[in-house]
C-alpha positions as CSV (number, residue, x, y, z in Angstrom):
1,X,70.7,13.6,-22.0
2,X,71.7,11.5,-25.2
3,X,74.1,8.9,-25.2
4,X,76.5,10.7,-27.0
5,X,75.8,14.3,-25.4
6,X,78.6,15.0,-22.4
7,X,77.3,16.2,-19.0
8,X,78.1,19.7,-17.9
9,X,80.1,18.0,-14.7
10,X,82.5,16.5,-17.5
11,X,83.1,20.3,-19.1
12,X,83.8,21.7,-15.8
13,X,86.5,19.4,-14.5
14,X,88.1,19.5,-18.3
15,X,87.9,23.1,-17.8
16,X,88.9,23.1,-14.9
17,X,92.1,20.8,-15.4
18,X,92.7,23.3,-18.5
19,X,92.9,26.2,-16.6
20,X,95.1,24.4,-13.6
21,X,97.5,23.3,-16.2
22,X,97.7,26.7,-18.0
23,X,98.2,28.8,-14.1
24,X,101.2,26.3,-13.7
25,X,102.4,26.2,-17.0
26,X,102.4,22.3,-17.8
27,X,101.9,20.7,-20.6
28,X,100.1,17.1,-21.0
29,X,103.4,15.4,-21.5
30,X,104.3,16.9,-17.4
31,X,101.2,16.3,-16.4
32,X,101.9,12.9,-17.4
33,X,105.4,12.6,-15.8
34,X,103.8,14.3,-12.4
35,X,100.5,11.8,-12.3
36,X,101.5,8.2,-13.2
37,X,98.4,8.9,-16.5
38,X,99.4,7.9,-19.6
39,X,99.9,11.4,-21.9
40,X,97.4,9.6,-24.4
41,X,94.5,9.5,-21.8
42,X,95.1,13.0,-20.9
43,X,95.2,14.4,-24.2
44,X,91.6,12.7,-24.9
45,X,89.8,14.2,-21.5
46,X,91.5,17.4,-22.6
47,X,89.9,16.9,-26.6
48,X,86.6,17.1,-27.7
49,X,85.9,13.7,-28.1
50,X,86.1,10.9,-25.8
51,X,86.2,11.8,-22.3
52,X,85.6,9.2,-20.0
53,X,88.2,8.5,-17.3
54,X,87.8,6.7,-13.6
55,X,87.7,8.0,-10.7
56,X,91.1,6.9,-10.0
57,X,92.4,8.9,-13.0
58,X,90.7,12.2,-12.1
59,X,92.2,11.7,-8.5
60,X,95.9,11.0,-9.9
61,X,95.4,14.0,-11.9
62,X,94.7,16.2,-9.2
63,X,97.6,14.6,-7.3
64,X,100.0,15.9,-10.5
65,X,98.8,19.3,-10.0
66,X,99.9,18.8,-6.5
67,X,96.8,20.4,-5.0
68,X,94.1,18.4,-3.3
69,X,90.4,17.0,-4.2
70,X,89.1,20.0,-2.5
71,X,91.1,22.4,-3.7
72,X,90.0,21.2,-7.3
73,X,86.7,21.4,-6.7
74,X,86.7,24.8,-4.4
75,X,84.3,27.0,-6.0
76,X,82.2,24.9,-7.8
77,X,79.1,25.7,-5.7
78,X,78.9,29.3,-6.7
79,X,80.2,28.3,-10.4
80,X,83.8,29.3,-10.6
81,X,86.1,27.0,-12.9
């Protein structure tokens, strides 16, 4: 992989946060008020573009949609978003 290709994983999860946001009708700006993550960084892992975030950030995103790392990432084995 090139330095400036992004890594399937990184598609999935912004997928993933796409279609979690969409099911409970939220927009970045809640997202933001729900998390504690600036509306700027979320817009940017929701862009084409940059998308690099911490750990931290992907787990205080998860925390705003109120569900839990495993529920997040239920599914991914047998490739559901």
């Amino acid at each position: 992989m090139s330095q400036h290709e992004e890594a399937p994983e990184i598609q999935l999860v912004v997928k993933r946060f796409q279609a979690l946001m969409k099911q409970n009708g939220l927009t970045a700006y809640e997202l933001s008020m729900r998390s504690g993550v600036d509306q700027s960084v979320i817009s940017r892992i929701l862009k084409k573009g940059r998308r690099e975030f911490t750990v931290i950030t992907l787990l205080k995103l998860i925390d705003g949609l109120d569900i839990t790392p495993a529920a997040f990432f239920d599914g991914w084995d047998r490739g559901a978003v």
